[in-house]
Backbone bond lengths (Angstrom), bond angles and torsions (degrees), N, CA, C in turn:
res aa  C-N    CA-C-N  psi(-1)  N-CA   C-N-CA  omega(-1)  CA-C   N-CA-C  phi
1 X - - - 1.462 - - 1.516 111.60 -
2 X 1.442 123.89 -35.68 1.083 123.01 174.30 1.669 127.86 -69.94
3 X 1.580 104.76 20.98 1.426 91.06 -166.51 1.917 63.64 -136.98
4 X 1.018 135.75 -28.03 1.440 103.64 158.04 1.751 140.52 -93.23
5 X 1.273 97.64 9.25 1.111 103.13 140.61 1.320 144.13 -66.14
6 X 2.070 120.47 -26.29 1.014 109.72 172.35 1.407 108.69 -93.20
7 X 1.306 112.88 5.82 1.787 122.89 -168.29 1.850 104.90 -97.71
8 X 1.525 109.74 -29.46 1.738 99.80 178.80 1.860 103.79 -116.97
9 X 1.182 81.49 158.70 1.853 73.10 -172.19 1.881 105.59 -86.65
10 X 1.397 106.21 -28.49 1.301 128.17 -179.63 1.808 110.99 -55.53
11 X 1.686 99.68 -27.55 1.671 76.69 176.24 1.528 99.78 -98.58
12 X 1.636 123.30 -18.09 1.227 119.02 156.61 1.725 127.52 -28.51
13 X 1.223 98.55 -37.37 1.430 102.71 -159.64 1.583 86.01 -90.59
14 X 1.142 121.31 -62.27 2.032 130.27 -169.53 1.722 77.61 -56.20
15 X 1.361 153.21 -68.59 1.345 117.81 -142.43 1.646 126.16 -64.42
16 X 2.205 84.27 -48.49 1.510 99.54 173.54 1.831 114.53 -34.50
17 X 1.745 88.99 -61.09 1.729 112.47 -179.86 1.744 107.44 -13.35
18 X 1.806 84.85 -79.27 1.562 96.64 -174.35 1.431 122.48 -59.96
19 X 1.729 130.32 -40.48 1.305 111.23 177.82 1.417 107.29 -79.85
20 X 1.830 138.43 34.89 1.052 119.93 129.19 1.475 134.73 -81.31
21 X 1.329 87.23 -27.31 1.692 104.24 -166.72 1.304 84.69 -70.16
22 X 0.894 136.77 -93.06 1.753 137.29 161.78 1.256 115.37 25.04
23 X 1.696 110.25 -42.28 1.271 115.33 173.66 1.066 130.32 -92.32
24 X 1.320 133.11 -39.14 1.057 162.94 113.62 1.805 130.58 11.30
25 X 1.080 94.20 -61.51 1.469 96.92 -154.55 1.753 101.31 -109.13
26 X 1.703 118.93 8.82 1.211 118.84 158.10 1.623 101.91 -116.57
27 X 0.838 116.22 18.54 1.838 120.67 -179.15 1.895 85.10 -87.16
28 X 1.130 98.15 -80.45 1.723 117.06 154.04 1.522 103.44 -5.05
29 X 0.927 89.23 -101.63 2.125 111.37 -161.02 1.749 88.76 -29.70
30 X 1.330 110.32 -62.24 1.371 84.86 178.78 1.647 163.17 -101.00
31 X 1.275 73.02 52.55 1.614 90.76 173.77 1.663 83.95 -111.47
32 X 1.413 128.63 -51.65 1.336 123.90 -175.46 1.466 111.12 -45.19
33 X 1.371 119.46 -42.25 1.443 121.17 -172.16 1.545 115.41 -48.87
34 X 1.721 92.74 -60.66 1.478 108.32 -179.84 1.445 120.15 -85.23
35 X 1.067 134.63 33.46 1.358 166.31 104.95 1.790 125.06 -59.90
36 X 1.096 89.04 2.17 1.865 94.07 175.57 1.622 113.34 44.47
37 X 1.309 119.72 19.41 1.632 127.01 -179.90 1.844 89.16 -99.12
38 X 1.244 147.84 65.09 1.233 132.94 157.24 1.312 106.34 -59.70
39 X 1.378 116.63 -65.02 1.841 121.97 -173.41 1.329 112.29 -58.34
40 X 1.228 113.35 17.19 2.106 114.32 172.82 1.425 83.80 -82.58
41 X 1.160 128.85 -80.08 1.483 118.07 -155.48 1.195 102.22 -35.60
42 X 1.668 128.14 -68.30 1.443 120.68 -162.02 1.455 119.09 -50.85
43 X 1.143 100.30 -32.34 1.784 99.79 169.44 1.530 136.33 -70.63
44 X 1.036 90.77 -16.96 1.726 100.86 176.01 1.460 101.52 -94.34
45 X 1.161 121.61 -43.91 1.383 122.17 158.47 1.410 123.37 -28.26
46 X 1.522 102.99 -64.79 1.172 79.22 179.29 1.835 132.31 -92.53
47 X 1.679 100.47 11.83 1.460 123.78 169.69 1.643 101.94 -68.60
48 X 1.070 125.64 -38.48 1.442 134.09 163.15 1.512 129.78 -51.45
49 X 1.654 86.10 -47.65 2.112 76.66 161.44 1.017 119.31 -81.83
50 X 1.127 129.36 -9.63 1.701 123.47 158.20 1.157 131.32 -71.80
51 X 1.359 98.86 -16.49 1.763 118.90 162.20 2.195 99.74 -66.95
52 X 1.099 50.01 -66.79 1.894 61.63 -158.69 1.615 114.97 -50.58
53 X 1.657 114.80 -40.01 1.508 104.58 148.25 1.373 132.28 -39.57
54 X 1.637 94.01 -69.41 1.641 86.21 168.52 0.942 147.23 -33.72
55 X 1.873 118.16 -35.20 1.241 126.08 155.21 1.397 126.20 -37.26
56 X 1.943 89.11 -69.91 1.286 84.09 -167.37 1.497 126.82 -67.36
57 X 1.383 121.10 -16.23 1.542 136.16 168.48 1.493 97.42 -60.09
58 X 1.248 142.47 -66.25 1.606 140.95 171.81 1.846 97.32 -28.36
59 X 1.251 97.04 -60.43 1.832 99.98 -152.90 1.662 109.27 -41.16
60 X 1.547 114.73 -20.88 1.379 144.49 -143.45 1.570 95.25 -92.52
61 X 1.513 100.26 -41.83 1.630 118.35 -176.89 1.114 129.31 -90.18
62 X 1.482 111.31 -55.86 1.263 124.88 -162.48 1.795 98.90 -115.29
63 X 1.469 103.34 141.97 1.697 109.87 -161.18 1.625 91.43 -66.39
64 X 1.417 111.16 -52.46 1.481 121.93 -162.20 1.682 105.47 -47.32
65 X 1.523 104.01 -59.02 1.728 98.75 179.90 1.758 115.18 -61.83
66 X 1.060 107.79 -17.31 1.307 104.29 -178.77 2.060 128.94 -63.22
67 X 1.921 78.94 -17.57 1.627 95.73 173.53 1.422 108.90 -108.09
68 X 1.438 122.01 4.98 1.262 109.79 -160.55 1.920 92.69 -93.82
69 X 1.725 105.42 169.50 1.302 96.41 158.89 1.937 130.80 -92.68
70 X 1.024 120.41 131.19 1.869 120.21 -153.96 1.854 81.52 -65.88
71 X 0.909 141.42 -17.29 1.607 145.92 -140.90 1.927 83.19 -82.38
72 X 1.880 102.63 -50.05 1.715 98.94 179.30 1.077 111.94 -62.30
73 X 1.603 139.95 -62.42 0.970 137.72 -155.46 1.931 113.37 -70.87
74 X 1.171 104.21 -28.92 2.152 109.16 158.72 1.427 103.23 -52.29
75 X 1.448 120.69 -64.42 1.456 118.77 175.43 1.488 117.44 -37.48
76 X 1.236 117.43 -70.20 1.325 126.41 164.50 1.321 100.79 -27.70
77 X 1.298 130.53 -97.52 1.357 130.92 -169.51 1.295 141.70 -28.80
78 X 1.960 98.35 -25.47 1.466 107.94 -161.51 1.594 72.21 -104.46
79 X 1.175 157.44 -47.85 1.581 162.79 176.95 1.819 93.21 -18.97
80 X 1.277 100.36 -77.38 1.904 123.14 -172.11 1.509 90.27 -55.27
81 X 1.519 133.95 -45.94 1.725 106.09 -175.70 1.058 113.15 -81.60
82 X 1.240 124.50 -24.85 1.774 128.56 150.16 1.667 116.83 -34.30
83 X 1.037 107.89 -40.64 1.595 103.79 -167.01 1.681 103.38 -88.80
84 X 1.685 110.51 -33.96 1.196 100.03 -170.26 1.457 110.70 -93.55
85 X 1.409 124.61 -1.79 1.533 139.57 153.62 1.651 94.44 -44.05
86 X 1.126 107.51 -86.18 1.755 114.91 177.35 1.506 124.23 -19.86
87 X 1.266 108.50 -55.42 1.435 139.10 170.78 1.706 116.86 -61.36
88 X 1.076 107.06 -34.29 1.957 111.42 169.59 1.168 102.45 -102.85
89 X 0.828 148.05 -32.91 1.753 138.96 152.74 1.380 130.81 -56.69
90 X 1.649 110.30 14.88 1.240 135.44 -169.72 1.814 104.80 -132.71
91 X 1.642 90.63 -20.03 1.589 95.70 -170.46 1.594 98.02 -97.65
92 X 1.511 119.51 -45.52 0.970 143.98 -174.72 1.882 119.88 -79.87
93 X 1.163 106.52 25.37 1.833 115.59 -167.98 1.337 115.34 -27.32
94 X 1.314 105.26 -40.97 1.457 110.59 -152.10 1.760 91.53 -88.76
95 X 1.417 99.11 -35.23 1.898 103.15 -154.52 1.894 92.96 -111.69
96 X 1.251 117.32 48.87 1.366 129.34 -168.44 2.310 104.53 -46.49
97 X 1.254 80.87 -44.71 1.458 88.69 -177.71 1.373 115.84 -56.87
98 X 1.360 121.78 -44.05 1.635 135.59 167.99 1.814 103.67 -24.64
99 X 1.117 132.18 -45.37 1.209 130.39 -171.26 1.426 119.09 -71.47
100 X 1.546 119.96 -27.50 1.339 124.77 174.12 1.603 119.15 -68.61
101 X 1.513 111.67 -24.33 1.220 89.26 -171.23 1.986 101.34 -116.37
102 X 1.717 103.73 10.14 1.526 107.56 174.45 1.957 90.30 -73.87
103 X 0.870 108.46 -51.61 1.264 98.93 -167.55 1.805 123.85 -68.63
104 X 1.507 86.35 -43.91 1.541 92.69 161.90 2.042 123.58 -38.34
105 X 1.461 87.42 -58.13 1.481 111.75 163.01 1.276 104.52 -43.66
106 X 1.095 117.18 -80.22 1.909 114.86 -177.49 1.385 121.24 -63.21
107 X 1.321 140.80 1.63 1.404 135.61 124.23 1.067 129.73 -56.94
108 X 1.458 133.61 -64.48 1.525 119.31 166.91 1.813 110.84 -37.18
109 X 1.322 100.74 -49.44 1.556 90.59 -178.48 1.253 147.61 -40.35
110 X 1.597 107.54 -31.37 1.307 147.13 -165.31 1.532 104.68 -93.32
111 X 1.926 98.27 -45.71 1.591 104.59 -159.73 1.639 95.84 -76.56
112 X 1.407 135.07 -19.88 1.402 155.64 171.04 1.261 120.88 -32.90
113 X 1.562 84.91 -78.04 1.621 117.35 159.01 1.529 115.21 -21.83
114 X 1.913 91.65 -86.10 1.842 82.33 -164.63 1.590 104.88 -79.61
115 X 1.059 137.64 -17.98 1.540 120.78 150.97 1.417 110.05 -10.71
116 X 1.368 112.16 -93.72 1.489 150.05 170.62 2.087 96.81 -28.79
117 X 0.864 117.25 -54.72 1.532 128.83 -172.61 1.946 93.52 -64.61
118 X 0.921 110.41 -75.79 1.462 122.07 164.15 1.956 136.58 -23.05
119 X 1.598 78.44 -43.89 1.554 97.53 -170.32 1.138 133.24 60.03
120 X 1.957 103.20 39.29 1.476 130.19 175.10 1.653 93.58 86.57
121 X 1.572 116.18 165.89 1.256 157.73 159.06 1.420 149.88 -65.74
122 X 1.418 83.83 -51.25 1.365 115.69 171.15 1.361 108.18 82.48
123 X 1.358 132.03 -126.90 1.876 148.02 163.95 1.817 104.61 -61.36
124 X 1.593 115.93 -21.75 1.494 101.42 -172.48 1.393 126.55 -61.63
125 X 2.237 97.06 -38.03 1.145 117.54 -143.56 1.975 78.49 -107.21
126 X 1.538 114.83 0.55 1.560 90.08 -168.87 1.834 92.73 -103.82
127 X 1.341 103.87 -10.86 1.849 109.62 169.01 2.122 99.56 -64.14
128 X 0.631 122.36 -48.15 1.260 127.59 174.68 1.405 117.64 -67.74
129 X 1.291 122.23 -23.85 1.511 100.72 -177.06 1.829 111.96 -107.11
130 X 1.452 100.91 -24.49 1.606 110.01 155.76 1.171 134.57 -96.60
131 X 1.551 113.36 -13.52 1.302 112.48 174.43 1.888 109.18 107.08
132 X 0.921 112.58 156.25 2.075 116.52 -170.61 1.793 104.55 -147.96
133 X 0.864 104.46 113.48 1.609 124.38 156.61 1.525 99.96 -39.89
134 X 1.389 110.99 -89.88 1.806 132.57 166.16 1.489 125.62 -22.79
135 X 1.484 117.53 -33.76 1.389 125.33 -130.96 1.943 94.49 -117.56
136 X 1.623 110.49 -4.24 1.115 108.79 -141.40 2.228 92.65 -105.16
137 X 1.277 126.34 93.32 1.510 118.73 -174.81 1.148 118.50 -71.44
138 X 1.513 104.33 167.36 1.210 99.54 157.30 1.611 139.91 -53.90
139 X 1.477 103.45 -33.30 1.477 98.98 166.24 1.533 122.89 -48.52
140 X 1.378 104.60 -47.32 1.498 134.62 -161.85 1.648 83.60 -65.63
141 X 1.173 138.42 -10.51 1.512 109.98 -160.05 1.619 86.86 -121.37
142 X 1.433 122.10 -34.91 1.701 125.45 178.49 1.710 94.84 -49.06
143 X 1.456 121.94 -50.07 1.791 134.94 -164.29 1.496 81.75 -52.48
144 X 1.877 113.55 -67.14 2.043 93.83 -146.85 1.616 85.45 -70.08
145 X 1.512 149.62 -60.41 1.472 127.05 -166.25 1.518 116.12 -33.15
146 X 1.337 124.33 -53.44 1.419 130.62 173.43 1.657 108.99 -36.53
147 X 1.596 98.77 -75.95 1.303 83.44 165.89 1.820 148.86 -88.17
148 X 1.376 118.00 27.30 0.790 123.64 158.58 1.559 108.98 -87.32
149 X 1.145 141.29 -34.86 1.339 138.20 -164.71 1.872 90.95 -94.42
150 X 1.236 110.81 23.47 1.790 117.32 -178.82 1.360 102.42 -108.52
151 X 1.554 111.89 -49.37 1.665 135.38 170.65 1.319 125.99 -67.62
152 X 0.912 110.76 -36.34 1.605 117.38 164.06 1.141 118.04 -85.78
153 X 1.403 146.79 -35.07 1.383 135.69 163.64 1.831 113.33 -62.86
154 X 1.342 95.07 -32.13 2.175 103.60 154.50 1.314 114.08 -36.45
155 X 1.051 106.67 -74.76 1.482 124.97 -153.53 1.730 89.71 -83.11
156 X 1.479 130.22 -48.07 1.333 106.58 -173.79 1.209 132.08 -74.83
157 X 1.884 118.12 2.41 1.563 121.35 -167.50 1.656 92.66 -124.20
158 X 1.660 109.15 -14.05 1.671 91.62 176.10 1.368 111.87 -125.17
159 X 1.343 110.10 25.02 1.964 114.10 -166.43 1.767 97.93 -54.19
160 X 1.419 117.29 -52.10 1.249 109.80 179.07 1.917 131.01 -37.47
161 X 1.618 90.75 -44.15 1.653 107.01 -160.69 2.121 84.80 -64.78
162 X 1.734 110.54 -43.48 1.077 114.58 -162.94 1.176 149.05 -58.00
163 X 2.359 81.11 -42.71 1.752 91.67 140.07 1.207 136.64 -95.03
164 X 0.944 101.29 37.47 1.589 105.74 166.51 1.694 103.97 -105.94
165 X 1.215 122.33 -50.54 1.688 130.19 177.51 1.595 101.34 -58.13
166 X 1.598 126.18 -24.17 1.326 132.29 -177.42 1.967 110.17 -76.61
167 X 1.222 89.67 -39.77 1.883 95.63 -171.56 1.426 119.68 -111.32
168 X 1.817 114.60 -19.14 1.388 97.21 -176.08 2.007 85.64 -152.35
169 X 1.039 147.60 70.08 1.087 138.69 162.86 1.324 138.98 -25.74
170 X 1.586 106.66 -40.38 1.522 129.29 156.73 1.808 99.74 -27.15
171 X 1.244 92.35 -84.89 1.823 115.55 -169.80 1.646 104.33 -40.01
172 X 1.574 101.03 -59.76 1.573 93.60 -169.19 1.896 121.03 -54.29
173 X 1.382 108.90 -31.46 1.215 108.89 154.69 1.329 140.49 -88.90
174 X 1.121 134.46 3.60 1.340 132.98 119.89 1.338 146.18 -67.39
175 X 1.675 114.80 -11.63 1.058 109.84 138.84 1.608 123.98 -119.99
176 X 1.779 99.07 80.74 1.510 136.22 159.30 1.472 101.58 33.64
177 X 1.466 120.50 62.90 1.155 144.89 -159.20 2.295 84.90 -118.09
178 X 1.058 104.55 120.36 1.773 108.25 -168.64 1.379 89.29 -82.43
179 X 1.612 140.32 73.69 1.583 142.37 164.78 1.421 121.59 -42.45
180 X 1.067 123.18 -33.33 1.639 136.19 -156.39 1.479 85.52 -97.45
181 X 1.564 131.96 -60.84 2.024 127.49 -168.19 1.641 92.20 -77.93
182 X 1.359 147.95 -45.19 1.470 120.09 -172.01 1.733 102.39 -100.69
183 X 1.068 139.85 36.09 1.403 152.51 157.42 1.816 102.74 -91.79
184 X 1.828 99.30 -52.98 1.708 90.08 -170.10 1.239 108.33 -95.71
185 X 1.813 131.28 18.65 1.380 122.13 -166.48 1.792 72.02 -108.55
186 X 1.641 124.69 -26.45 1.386 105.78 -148.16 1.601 93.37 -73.71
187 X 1.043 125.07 -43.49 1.516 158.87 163.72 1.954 102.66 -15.36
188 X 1.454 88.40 -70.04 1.794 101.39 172.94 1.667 108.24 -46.31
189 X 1.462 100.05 -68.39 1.218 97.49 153.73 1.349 149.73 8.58
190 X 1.581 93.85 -102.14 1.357 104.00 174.79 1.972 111.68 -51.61
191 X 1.024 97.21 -33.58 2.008 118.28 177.84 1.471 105.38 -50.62
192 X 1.489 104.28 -37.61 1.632 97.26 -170.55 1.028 108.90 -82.09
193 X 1.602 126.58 -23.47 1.348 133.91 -142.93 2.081 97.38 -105.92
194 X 0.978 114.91 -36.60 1.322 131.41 165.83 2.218 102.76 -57.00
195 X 1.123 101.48 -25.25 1.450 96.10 -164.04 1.210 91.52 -99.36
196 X 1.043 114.64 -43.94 2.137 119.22 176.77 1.290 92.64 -51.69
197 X 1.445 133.60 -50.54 1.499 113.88 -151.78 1.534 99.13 -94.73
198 X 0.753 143.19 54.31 1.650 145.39 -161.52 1.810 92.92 -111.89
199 X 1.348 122.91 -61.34 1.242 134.53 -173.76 1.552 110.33 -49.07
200 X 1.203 99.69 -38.27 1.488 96.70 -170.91 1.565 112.16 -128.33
201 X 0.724 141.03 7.43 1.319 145.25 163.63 2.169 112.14 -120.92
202 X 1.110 100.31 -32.05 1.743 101.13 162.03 1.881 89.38 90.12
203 X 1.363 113.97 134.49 1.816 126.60 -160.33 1.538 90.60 -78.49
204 X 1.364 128.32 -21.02 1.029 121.97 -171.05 1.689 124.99 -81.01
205 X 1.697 105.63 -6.68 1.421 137.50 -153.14 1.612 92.86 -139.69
206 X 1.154 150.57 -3.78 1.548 125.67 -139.43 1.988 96.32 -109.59
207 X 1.490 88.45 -28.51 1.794 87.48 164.03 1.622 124.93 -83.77
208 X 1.516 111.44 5.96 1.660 101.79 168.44 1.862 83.04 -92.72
209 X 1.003 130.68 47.63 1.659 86.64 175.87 1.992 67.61 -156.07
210 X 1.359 122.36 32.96 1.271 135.24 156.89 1.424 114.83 -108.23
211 X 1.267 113.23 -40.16 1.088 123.25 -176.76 1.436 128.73 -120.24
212 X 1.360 121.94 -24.01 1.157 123.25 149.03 1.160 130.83 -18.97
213 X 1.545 112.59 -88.60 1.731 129.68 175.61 1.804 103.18 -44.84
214 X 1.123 114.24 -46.56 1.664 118.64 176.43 1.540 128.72 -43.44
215 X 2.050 99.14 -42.49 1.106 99.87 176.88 1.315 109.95 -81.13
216 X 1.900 122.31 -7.38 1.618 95.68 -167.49 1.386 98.12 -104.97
217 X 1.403 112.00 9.43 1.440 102.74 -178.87 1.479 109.28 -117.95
218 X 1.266 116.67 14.36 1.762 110.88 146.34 1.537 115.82 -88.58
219 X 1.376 134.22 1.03 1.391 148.74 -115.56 2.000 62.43 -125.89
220 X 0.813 133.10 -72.03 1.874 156.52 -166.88 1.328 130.04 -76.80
221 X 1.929 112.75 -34.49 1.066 99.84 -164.43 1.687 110.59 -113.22
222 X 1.253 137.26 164.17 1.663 136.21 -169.88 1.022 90.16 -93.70
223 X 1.236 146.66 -48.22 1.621 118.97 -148.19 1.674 97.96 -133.92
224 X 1.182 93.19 -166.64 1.483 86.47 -160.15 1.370 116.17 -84.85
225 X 1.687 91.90 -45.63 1.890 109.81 157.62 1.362 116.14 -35.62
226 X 1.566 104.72 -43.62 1.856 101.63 -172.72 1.393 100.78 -82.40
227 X 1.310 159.39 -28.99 1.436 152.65 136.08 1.502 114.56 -8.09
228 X 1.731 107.85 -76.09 0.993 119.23 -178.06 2.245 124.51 -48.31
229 X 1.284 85.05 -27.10 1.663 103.94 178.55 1.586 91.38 -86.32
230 X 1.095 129.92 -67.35 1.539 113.98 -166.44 1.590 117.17 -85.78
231 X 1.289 119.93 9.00 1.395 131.91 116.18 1.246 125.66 4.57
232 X 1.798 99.86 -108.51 1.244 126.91 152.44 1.190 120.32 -30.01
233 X 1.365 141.08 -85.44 1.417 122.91 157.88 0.939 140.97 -45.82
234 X 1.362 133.60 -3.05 1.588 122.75 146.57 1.767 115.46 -68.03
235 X 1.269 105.97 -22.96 1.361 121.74 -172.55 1.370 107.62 -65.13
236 X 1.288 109.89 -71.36 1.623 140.70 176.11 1.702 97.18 -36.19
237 X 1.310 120.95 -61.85 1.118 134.58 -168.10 1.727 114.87 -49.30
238 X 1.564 95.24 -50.65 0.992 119.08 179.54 1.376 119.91 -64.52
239 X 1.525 131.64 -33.95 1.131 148.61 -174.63 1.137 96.25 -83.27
240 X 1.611 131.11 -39.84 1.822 113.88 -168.94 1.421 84.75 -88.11
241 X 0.904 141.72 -118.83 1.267 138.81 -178.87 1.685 124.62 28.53
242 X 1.497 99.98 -49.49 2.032 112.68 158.65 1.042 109.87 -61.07
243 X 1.559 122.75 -50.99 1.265 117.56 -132.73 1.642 91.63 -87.03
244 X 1.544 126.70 -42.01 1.438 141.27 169.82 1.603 99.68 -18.36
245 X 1.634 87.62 -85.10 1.694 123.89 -166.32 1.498 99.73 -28.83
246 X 1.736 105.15 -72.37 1.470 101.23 176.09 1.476 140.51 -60.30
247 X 1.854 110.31 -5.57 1.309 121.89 168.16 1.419 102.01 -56.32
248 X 1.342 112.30 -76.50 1.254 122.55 -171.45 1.376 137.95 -55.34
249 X 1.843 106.48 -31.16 1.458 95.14 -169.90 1.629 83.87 -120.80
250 X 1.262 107.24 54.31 2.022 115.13 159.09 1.343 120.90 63.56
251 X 0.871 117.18 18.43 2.036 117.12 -128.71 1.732 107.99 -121.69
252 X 0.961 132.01 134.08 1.508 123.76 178.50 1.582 121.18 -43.18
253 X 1.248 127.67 102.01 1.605 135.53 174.33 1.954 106.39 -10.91
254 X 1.156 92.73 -67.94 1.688 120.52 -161.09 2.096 95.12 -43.23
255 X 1.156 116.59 -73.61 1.444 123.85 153.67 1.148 108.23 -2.26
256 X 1.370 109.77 -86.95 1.556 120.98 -158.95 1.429 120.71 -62.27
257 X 1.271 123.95 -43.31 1.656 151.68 130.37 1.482 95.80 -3.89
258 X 1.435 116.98 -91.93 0.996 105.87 -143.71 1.837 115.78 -89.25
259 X 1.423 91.93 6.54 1.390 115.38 168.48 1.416 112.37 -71.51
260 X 1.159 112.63 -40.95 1.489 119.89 -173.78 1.311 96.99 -77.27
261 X 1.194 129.49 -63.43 1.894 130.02 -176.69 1.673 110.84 -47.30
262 X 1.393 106.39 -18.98 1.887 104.33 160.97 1.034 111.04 -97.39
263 X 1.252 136.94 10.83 2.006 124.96 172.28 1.938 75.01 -112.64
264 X 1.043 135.38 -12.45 1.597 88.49 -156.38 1.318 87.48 -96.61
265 X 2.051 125.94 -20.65 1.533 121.05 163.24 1.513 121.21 -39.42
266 X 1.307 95.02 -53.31 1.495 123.28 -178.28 1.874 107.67 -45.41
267 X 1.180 99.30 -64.01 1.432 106.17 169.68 1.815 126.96 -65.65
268 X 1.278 113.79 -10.70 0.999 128.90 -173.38 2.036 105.53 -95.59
269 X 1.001 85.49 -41.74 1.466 105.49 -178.11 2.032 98.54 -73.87
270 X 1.349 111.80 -66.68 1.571 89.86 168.18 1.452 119.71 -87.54
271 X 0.933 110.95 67.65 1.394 126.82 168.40 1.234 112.37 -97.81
272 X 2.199 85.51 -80.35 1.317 94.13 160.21 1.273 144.63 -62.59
273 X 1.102 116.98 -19.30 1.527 115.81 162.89 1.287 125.99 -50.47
274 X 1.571 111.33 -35.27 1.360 128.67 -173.55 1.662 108.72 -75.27
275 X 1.529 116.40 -38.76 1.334 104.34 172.37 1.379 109.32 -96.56
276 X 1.034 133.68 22.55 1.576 129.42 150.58 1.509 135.22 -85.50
């Protein structure tokens, strides 16, 4: 594989792709984890294939969508259920959780629709929901760098404000910690980063590989920093390991990915058992 990697540009783009997302999107998960929001990812997720249907149902219609990439308009989409997640958890105080799965709910609904409007996809809409080795451009790979160097300057100028909104909320707003502007930027966020990983991990898969690596690396690590590092490397791990598997045996990336991030829990989990 390594000698066609420097020979196609396409797995260039799916490898780079994935060891960002890799990076990325468990840096993420865990602050989401320990925030008890796991089912945010899945919901924007699937607010995203309604993005991305829509596209591609537009592309069908309208000349303009037909050139555009569906990858913006998921972003877009999963952006707006991001904001209005924020927004019913503001309506809903007491029953904060109620908002994850109204919206969740109203993505499938939508994503249904233009399915149904369309009369299916075929291979376009199934590169998008598992993820494509093949399918993944160069544009598509400039989008996740953009936003990875978006997520990491996040997390590296406000990690403080974050764990503090992560472990004691009380505190962070009393000491005049702005909860409501880095709650809905983290939110956008997480929205963009769910839409970057669509190509290569598939919207339907892109929150086990948020939370996955998260759960096996609190399972191991003391502090929170050391979580956050073996995080990332369960992630990373997980992504070469997908991305291989699915070179070879033809197979959708997203699958294999997140197949691997359940043996390495799995293994992590009797690990410890074993030295206890």
């Amino acid at each position: 594989m390594i000698e066609a990697i420097f020979t196609y540009e396409f797995l260039q783009n799916a490898v780079l792709s994935g060891l960002i997302i890799g990076l990325i999107a468990p840096m993420l998960g865990l602050f989401i984890v320990v925030r008890r929001m796991s089912m945010i990812s899945d919901a924007l997720s699937h607010v995203a294939l309604a993005g991305i249907a829509g596209s591609l149902y537009l592309s069908q219609q309208v000349l303009f969508f037909a050139a555009l990439n569906p990858v913006y308009l998921g972003m877009g989409a999963a952006v707006v259920g991001s904001l209005l997640i924020e927004r019913l958890r503001r309506v809903y105080k007491s029953f904060e959780e109620l908002a994850i799965p109204i919206i969740l709910s109203a993505g499938i609904g939508f994503g249904a629709i233009f399915i149904s409007l369309a009369k299916g996809f075929g291979t376009d809409l199934v590169g998008y929901l598992f993820g494509s080795v093949s399918a993944v451009s160069r544009q598509d790979l400039y989008i996740v760098i953009l936003i990875a160097v978006i997520v990491i300057a996040f997390i590296y100028f406000l990690y403080k404000e974050l764990f503090s909104l992560a472990f004691d909320p009380e505190y962070a707003r009393v000491s005049g910690i702005n909860e409501r502007v880095i709650q809905a930027s983290f939110m956008i966020i997480t929205a963009l980063v769910i839409g970057a990983s669509m190509r290569i991990v598939g919207i339907l898969l892109v929150s086990s590989l948020m939370t996955l690596p998260v759960a096996a690396a609190i399972q191991v690590a003391k502090s929170y920093k050391g979580a956050l590092v073996y995080s990332i490397l369960f992630g990373e791990i997980a992504v070469v390991i997908g991305l291989i598997s699915a070179y070879y045996l033809d197979i959708a990336p997203g699958g294999t990915i997140v197949v691997t991030s359940v043996f390495i829990l799995l293994l992590v989990l009797f690990g410890k058992k074993v030295r206890s």
